[in-house]
C-alpha positions in Angstrom: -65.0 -57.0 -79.2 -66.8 -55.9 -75.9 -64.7 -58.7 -74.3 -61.6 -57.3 -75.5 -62.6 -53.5 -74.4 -63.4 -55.0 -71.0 -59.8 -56.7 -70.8 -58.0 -54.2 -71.7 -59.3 -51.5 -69.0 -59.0 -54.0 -66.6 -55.3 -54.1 -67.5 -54.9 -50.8 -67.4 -56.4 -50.6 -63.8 -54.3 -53.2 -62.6 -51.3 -51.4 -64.4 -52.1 -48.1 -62.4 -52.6 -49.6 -59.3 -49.2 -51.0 -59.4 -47.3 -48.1 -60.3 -49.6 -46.3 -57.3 -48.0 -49.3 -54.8 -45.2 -49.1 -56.1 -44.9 -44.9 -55.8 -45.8 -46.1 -51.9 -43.1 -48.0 -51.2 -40.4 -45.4 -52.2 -41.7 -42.8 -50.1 -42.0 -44.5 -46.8 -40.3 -42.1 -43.8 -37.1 -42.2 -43.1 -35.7 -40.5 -39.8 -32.6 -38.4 -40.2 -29.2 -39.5 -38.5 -28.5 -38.2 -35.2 -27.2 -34.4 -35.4 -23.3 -34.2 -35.0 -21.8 -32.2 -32.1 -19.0 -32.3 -30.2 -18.3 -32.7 -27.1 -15.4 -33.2 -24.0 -14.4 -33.6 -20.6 -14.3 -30.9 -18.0 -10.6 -29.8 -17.3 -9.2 -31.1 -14.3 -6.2 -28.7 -12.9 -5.0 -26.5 -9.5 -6.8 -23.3 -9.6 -5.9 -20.6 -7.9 -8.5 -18.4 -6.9 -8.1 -14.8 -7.1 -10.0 -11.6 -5.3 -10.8 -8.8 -7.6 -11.6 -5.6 -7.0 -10.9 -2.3 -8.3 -8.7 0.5 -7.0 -6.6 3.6 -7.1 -3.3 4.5 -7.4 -1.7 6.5 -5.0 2.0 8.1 -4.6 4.2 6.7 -2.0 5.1 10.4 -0.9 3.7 13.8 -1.8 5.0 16.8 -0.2 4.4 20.6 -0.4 7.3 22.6 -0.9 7.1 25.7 0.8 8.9 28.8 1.6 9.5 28.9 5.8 11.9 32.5 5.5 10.5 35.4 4.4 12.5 37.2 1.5 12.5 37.8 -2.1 12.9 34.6 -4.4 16.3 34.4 -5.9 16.5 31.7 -8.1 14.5 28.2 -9.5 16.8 26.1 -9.8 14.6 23.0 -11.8 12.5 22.7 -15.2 8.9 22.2 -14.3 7.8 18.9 -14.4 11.7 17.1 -13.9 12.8 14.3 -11.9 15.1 15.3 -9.0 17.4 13.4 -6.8 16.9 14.1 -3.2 19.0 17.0 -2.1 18.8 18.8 -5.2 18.2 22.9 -4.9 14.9 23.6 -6.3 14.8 27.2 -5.1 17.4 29.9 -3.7 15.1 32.7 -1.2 17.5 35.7 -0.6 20.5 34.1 1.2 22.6 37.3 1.8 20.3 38.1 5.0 20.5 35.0 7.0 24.3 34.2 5.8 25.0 37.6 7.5 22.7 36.7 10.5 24.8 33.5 10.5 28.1 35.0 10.9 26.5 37.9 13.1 25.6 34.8 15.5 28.7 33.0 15.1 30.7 35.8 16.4 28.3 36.7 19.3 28.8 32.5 19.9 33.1 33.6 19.9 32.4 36.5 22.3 30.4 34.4 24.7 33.2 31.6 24.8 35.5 33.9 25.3 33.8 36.2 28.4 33.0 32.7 29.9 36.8 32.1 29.8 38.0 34.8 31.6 34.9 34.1 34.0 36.2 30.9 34.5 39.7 31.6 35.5 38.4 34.8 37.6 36.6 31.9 39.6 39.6 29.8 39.8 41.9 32.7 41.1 39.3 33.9 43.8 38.7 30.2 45.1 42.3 29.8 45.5 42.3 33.3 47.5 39.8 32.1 49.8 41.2 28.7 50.6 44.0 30.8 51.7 41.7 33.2 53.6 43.0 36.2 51.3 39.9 37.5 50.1 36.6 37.4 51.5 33.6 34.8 51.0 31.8 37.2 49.0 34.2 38.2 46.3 33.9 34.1 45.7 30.2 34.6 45.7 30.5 37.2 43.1 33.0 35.3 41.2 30.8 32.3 41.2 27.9 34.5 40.0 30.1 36.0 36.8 30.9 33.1 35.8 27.3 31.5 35.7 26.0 34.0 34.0 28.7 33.9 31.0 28.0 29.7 30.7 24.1 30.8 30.4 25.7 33.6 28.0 27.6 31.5 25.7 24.7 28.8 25.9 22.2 31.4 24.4 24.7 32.4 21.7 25.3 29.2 20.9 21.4 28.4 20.4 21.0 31.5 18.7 24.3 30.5 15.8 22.0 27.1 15.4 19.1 28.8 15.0 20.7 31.6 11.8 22.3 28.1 10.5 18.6 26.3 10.4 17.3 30.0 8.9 20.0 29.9 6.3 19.6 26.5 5.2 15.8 27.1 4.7 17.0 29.9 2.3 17.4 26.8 -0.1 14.5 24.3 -0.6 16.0 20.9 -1.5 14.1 18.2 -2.6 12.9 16.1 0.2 13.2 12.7 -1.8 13.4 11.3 -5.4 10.2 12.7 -7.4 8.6 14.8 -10.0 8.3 18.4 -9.2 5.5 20.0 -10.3 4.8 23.5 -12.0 6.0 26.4 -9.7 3.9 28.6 -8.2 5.9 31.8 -8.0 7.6 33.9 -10.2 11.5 35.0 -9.6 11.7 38.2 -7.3 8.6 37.7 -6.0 8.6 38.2 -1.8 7.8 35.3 0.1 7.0 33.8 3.9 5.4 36.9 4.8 3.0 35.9 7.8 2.4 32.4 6.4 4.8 29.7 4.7 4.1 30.6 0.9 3.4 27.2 -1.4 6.1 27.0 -3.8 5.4 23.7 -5.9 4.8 20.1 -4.9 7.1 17.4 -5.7 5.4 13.6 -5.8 7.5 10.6 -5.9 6.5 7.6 -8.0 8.3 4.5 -7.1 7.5 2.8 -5.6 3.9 3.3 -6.0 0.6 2.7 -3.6 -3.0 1.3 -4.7 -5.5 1.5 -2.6 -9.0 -0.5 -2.9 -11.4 -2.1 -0.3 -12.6 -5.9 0.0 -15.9 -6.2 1.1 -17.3 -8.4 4.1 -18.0 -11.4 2.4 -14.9 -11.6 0.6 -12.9 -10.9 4.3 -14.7 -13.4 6.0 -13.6 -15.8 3.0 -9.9 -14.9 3.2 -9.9 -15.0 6.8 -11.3 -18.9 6.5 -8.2 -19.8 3.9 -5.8 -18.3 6.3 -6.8 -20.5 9.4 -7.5 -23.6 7.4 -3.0 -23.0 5.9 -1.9 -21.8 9.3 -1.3 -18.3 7.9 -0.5 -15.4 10.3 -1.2 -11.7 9.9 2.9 -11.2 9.5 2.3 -13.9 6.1 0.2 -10.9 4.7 2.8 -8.8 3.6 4.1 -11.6 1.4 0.7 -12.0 -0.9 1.3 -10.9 -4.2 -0.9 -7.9 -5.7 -1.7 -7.7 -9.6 -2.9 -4.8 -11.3 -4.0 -3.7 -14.5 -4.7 -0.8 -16.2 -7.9 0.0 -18.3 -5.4 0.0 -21.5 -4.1 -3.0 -20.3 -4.7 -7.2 -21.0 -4.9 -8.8 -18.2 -3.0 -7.3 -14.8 0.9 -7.2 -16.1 1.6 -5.0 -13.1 3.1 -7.5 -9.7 3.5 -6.1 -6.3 2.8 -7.0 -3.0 0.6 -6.4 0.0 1.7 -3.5 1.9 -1.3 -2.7 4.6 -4.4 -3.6 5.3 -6.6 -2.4 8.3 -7.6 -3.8 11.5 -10.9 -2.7 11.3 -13.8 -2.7 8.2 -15.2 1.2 7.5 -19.0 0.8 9.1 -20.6 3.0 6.9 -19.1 1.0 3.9 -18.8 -2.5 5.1 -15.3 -2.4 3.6 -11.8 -3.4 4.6 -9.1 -0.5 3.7 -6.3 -2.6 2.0 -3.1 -1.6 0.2 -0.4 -2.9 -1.9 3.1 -1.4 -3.0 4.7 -2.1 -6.2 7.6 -1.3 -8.1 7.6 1.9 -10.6 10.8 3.0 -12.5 9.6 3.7 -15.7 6.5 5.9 -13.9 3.9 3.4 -15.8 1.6 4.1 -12.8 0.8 7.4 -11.8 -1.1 8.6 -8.8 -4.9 8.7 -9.7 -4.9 5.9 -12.3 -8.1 4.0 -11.6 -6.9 0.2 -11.8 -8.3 -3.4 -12.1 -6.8 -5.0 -8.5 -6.0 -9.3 -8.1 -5.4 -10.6 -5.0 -4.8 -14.5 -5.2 -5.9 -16.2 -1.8 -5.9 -19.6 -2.4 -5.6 -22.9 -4.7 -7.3 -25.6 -5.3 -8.6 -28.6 -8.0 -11.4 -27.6 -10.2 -13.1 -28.3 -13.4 -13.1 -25.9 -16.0 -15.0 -26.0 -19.4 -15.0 -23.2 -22.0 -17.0 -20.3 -21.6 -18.7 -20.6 -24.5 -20.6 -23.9 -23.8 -22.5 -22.0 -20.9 -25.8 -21.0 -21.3 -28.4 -18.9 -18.8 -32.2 -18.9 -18.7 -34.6 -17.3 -15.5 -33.4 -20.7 -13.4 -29.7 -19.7 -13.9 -26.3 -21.2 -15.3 -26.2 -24.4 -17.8 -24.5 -26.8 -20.1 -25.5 -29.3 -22.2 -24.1 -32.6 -21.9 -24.7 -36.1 -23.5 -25.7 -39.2 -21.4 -25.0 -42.7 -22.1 -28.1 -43.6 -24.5 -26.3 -39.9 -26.8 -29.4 -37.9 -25.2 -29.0 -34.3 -24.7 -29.8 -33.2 -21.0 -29.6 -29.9 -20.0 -27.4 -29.5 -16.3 -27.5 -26.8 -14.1 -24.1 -25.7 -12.8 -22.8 -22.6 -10.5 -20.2 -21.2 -12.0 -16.9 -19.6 -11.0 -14.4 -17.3 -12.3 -12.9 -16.8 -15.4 -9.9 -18.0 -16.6 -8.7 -17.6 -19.9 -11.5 -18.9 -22.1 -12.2 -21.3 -19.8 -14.5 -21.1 -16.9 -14.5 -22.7 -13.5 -17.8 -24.9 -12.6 -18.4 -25.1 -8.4 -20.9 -27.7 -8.6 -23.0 -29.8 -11.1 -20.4 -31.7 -13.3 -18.4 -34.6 -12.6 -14.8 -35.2 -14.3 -16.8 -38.0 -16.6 -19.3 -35.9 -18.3 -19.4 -34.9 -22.0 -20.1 -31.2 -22.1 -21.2 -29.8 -26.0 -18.9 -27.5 -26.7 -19.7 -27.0 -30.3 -22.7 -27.4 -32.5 -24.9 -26.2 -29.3 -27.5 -24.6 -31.8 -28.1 -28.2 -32.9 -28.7 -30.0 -29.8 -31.8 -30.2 -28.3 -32.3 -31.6 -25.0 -34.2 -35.1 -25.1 -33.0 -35.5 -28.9 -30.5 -37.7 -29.7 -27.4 -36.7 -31.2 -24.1 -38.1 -32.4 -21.1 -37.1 -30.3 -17.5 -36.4 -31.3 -15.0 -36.6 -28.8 -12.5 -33.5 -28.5 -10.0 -32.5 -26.2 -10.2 -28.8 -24.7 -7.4 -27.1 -25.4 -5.7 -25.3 -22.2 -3.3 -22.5 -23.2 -1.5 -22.1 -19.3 
């Protein structure tokens, strides 16, 4: 019986001590499979490289309207704020006066013609006289004299008819070019031109359109290096295109051209004064307009990858990228300019590498993961 009892728990030990191995063996570690991420190629393709800067519009021409007669203000002839063709009467200042001053000058001009006549054949009829020793020397002399004095005469009336035209004319202020006239600045009847040419409104034209903005020295000497290196000359300047945009705007939808830029940088500023001229008809631009400027400057290959697969830390710019064993390495890169959702890497890649550009939460440098080829997608 004791025999028995002894077999049986030494079964049962045996029994547990299986099903213990056994437990053992189904719990042995098994690693995880390599993370999935994927990754591409940097983008090969002709960048053109852009210098941006910021800027302000500016009008083309701006010019005060003012009253240069004195007399009471007849008429406005223009609704605040309207476009105007050049030549177009703006305002009419007492034109009776000068009109009569006109013709009072005029006539004095007819009078003078006509004295200097009669002079002139007085002189003819007394030189004849002499030549025939009928008159003395001295009545010549006299002639001679008469007749002087009514060409000076007639010359001073003729100045002074010019002068009542130019004082008539004034009497209506045109408009000096195409533009918007502003608000006027005096009322109908009231008297203007005393001691001073009186402000009478301001008319601005707005297309074309200026922008104004400054490239710093770094950026010159930069330019200046593309230029020699394509054979460019200072005359090639004015054919560079100018983009700008709006803070309302995407992008820079506005295209001009380079219109100036100065032959000397501001000291104080370190600055270059540039400026570009562009094209306005629907007045989309108006002077003041604070504006995102792009200037390209030059072209060249470059590899791009999106944006998002950058990273930064206290060392700088990165990307991750898998190597030939599937490691994850981390890369330092310099990066360039934006373009699109793409960004331009100076230095660091080669056209080979695979970038991570998605899953970068799950890669972790020196782990291995398991890459899946994509192709970035370039919208041009």
């Amino acid at each position: 019986m004791k025999n028995s009892i002894a077999f049986s728990r030494r079964s049962l030990l045996a029994l547990t001590a299986g099903v213990l191995l056994t437990g053992c063996e189904q719990n042995t570690f098994v690693p995880p499979p390599p993370r999935v991420v994927e990754v591409a190629h940097p983008v090969q393709k002709t960048f053109t490289r852009y210098l941006e800067t910021t800027g302000n519009l500016a009008p083309i021409n701006t010019v005060d309207l003012v009253a240069r007669v004195q007399g009471f203000l007849q008429s406005i002839n223009y609704k605040d704020g309207a476009f105007v063709k050049q030549g177009a009467s703006l305002f009419t200042i007492e034109p009776q006066t000068y009109e009569l001053q006109l013709e009072q000058a005029r006539a004095a001009e007819a009078g003078g013609q006509a004295t200097l006549k009669q002079a002139q054949l007085d002189f003819q009829r007394q030189a004849t006289l002499v030549q025939k020793d009928d008159v003395a020397q001295s009545t010549l002399d006299v002639s001679t004299a008469t007749r002087d004095n009514a060409q000076a005469s007639r010359r001073q009336a003729e100045l002074n008819a010019k002068i009542a035209e130019i004082n008539y004319g004034y009497t209506n202020v045109a408009a000096p070019f195409d533009g918007i006239v502003s608000n006027h600045l005096v009322s109908v009847g009231e008297l203007v031109g005393v001691g001073s040419p009186t402000q009478l409104a301001t008319i601005v034209a707005l297309d074309p359109i200026y922008v104004n903005f400054n490239v710093n020295e770094q950026d010159v000497l930069r330019i200046r290096d593309v230029m020699r290196r394509r054979g460019m000359t200072a005359d090639d300047l004015n054919q560079v295109p100018v983009e700008v945009g709006l803070q309302t705007d995407i992008g820079y939808p506005h295209k001009g051209k380079l219109d100036y830029v100065s032959p000397s940088l501001n000291q104080s500023t370190g600055t270059l004064a540039a400026r570009g001229v562009f094209s306005n008809p629907d007045h989309a631009l108006l002077p003041g307009f604070y504006v995102r400027v792009r200037v390209p400057f030059d072209k060249q290959d470059a590899l791009l990858v999106p944006d998002v697969a950058l990273g930064s830390d206290q060392a700088g710019r990165y990307v991750l990228v898998v190597n030939n064993d599937n490691l994850v390495e981390q890369r330092k890169v310099a990066a360039g300019p934006r373009e699109g959702d793409l960004r331009v890497i100076e230095s660091g890649l080669s056209p080979d590498d695979r970038v991570i550009t998605a899953g970068l939460l799950r890669a972790i440098p020196g782990q291995k993961v398991d890459p899946q080829l994509r192709k970035i997608d370039v919208s041009e």
